[in-house]
DRENPA-3360 file (N, C-alpha, C; in nm, 2 decimals, always signed):
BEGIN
1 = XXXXXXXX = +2.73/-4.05/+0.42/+2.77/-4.15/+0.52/+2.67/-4.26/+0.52 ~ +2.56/-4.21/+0.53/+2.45/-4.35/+0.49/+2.37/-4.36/+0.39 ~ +2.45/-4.28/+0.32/+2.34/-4.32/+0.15/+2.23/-4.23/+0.16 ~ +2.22/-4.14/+0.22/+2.08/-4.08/+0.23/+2.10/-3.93/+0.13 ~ +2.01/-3.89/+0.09/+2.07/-3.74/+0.02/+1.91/-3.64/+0.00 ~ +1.88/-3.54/+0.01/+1.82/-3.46/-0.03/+1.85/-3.36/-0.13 ~ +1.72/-3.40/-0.19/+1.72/-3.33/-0.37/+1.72/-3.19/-0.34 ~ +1.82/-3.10/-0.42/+1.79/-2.97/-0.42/+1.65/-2.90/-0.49;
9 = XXXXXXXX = +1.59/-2.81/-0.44/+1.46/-2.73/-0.49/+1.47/-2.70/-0.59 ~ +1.40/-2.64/-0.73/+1.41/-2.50/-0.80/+1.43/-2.37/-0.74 ~ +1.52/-2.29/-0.80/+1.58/-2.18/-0.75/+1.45/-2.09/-0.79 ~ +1.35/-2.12/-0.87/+1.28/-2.02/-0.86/+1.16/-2.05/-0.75 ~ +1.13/-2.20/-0.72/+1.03/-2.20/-0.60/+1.08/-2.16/-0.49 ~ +1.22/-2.13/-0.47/+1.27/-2.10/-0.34/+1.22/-1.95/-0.31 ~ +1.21/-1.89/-0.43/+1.23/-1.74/-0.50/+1.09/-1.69/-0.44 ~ +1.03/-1.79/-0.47/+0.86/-1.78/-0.51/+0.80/-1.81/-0.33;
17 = XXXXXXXX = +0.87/-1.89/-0.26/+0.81/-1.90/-0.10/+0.87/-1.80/-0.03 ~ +0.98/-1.73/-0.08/+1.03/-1.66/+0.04/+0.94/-1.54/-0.02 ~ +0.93/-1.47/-0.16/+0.86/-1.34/-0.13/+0.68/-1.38/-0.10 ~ +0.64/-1.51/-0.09/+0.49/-1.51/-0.05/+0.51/-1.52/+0.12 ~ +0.63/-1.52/+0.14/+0.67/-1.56/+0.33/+0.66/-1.42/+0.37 ~ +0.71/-1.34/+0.29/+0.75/-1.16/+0.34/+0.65/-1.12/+0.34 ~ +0.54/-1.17/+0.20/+0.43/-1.07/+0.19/+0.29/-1.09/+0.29 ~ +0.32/-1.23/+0.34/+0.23/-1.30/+0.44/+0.27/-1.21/+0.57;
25 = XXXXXXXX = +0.39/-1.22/+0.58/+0.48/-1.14/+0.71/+0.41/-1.05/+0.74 ~ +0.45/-0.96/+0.64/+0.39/-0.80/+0.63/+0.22/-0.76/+0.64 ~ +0.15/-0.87/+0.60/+0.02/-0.85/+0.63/-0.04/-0.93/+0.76 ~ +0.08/-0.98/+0.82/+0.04/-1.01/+1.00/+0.08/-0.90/+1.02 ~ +0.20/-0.82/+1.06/+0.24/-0.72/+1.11/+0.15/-0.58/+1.07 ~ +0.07/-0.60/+0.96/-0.01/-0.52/+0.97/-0.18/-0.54/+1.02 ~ -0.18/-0.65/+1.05/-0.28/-0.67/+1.12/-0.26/-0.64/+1.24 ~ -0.16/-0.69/+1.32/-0.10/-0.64/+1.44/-0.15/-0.53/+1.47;
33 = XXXXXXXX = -0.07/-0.41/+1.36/-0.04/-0.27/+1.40/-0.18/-0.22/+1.40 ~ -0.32/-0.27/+1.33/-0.42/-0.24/+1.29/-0.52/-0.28/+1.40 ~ -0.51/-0.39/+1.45/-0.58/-0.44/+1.56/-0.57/-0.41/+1.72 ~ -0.66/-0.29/+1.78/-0.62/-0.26/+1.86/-0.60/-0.32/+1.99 ~ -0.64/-0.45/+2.01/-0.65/-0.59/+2.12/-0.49/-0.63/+2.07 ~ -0.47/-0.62/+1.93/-0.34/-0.70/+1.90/-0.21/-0.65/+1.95 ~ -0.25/-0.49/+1.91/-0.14/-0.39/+1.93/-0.12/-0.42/+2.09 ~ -0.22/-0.41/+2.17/-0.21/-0.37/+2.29/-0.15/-0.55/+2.37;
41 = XXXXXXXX = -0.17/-0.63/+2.30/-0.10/-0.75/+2.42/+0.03/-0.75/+2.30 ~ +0.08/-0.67/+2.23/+0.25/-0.69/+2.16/+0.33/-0.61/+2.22 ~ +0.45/-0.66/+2.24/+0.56/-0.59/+2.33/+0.66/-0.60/+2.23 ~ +0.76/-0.53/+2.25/+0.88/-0.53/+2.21/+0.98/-0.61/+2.13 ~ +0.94/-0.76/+2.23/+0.95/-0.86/+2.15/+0.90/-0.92/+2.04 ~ +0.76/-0.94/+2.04/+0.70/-0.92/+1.93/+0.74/-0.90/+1.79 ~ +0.77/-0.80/+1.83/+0.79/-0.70/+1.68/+0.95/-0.73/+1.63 ~ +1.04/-0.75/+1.74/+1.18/-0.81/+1.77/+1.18/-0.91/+1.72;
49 = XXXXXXXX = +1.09/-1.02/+1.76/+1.09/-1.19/+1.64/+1.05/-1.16/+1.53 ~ +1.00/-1.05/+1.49/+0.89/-1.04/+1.36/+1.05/-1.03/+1.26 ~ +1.10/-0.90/+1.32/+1.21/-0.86/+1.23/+1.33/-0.94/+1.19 ~ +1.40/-1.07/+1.32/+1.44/-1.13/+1.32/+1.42/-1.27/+1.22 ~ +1.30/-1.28/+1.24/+1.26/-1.34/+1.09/+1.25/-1.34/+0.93 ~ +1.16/-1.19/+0.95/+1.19/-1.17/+0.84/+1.33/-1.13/+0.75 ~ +1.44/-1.05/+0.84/+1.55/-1.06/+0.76/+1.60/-1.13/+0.68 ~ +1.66/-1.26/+0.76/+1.71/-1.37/+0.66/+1.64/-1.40/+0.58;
57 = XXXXXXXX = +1.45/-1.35/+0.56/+1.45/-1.41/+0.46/+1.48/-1.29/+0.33 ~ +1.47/-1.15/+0.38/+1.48/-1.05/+0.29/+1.62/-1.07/+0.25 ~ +1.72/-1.05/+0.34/+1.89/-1.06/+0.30/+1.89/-1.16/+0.19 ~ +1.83/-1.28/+0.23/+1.89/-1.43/+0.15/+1.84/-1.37/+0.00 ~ +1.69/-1.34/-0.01/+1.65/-1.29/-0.18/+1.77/-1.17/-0.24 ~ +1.76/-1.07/-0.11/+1.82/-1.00/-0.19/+1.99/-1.03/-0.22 ~ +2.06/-1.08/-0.21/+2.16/-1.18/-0.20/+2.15/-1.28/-0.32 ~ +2.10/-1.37/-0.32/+2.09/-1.45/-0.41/+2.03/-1.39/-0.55;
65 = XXXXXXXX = +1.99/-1.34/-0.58/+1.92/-1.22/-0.73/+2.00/-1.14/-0.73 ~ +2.12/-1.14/-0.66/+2.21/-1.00/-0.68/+2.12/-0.87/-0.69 ~ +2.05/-0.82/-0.60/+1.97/-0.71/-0.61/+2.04/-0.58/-0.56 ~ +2.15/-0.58/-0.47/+2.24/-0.51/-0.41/+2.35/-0.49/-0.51 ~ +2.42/-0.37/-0.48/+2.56/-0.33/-0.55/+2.64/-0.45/-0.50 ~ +2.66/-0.47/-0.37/+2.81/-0.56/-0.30/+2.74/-0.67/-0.28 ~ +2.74/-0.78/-0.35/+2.70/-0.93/-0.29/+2.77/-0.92/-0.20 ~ +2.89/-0.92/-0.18/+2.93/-0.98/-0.05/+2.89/-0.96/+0.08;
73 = XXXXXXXX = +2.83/-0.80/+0.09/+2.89/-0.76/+0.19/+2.68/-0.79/+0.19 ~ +2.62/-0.79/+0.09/+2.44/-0.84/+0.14/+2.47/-1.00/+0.22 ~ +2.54/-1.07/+0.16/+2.57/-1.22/+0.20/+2.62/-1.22/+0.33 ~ +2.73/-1.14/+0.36/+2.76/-1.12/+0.51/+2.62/-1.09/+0.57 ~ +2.53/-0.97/+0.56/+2.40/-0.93/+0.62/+2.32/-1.05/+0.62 ~ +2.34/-1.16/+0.55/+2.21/-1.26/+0.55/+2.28/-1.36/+0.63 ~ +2.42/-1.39/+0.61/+2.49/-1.49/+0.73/+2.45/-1.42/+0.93 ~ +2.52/-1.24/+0.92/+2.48/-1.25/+1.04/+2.30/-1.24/+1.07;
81 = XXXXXXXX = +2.22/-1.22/+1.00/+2.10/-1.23/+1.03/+2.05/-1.36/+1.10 ~ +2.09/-1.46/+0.97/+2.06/-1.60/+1.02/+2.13/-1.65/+1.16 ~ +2.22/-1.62/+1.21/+2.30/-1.59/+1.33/+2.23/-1.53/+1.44 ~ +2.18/-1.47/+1.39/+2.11/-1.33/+1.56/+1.98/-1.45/+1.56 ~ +1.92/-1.49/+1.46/+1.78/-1.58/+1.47/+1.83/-1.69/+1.54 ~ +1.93/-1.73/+1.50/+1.97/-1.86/+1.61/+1.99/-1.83/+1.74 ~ +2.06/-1.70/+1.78/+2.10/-1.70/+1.91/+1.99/-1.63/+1.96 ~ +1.91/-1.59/+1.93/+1.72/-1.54/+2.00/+1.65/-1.64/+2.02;
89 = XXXXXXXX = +1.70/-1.70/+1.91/+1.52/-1.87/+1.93/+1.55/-1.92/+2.07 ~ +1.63/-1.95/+2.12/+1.59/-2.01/+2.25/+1.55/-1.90/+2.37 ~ +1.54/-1.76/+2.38/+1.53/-1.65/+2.46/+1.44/-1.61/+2.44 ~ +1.39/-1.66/+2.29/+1.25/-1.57/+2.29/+1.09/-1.68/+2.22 ~ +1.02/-1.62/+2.19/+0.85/-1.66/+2.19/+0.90/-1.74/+2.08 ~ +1.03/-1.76/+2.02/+1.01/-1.79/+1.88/+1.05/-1.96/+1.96 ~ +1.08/-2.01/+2.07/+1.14/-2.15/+2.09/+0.98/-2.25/+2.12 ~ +0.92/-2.15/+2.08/+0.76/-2.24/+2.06/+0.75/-2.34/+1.96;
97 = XXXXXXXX = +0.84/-2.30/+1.86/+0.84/-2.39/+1.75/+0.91/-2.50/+1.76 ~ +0.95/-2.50/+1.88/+1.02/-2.63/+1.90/+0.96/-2.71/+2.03 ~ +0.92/-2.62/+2.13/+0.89/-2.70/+2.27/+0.75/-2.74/+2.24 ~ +0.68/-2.67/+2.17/+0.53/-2.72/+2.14/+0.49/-2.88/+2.19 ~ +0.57/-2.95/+2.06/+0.61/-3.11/+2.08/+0.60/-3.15/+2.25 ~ +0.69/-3.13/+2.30/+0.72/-3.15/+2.41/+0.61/-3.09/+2.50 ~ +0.53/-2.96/+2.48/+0.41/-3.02/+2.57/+0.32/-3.02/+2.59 ~ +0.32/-3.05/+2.43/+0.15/-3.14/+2.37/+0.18/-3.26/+2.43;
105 = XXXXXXXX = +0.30/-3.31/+2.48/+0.31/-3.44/+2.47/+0.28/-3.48/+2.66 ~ +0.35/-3.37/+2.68/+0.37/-3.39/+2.85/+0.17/-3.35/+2.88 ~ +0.09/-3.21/+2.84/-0.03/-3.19/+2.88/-0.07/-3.36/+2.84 ~ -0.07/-3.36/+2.72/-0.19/-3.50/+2.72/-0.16/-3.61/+2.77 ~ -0.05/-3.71/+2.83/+0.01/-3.76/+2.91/-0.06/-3.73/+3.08 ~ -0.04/-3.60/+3.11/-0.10/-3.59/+3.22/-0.23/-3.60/+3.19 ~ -0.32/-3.51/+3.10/-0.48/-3.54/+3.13/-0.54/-3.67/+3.04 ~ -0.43/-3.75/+3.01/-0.48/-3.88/+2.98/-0.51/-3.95/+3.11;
113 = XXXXXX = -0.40/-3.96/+3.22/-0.46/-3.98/+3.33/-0.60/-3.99/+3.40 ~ -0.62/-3.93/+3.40/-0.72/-3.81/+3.45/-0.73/-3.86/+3.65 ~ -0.62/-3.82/+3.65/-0.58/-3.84/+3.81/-0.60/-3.99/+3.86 ~ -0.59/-4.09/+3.79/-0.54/-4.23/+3.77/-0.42/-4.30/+3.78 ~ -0.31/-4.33/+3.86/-0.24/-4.38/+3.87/-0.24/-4.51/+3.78 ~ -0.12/-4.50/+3.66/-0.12/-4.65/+3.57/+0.00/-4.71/+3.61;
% end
């Protein structure tokens, strides 16, 4: 509609960030489980965003390389995956990645002030 377009990636860098994203994944989660200050402020959730994460990225590899007997039915697993991540991000820790902005913007706004009416 306005002339604009984005280049598609190589299919193998794509290949190449998601299993360095799983393997990064997995060695937070094992930090977690290893750290006993870590273990003890992680709840439920936690470990609930971790997995919600990581799926879609596992489903999409294993999906796209045909690693699975049934594409389709891995493809369906990586569609509803990507799905449950959407309908969590705003209920859970994971909507940080978006409000951050908003109140870096709002804190420093206020203590630019610094109790100064402009």
């Amino acid at each position: 509609l306005f002339g604009l377009s984005w280049p598609g990636l190589p299919s193998a860098m794509i290949d190449a960030v998601a299993v360095v994203t799983l393997i990064a994944m997995i060695a937070v989660l094992v930090n977690r489980l290893t750290d006993p200050v870590k273990r003890f402020l992680s709840g439920f959730e936690d470990y609930l965003v971790w997995a919600l994460t990581a799926l879609p990225l596992l489903t999409g590899y294993l999906a796209f390389n045909h690693l699975t007997p049934d594409y389709t039915f891995m493809l369906a697993l990586h569609i509803l995956s990507v799905e449950l991540l959407l309908a969590a991000l705003p209920f859970t820790k994971l909507m940080h990645a978006i409000t951050f902005v908003i109140s870096r913007w709002y804190t420093g706004d206020i203590f630019g002030r610094k109790g100064v009416a402009s």
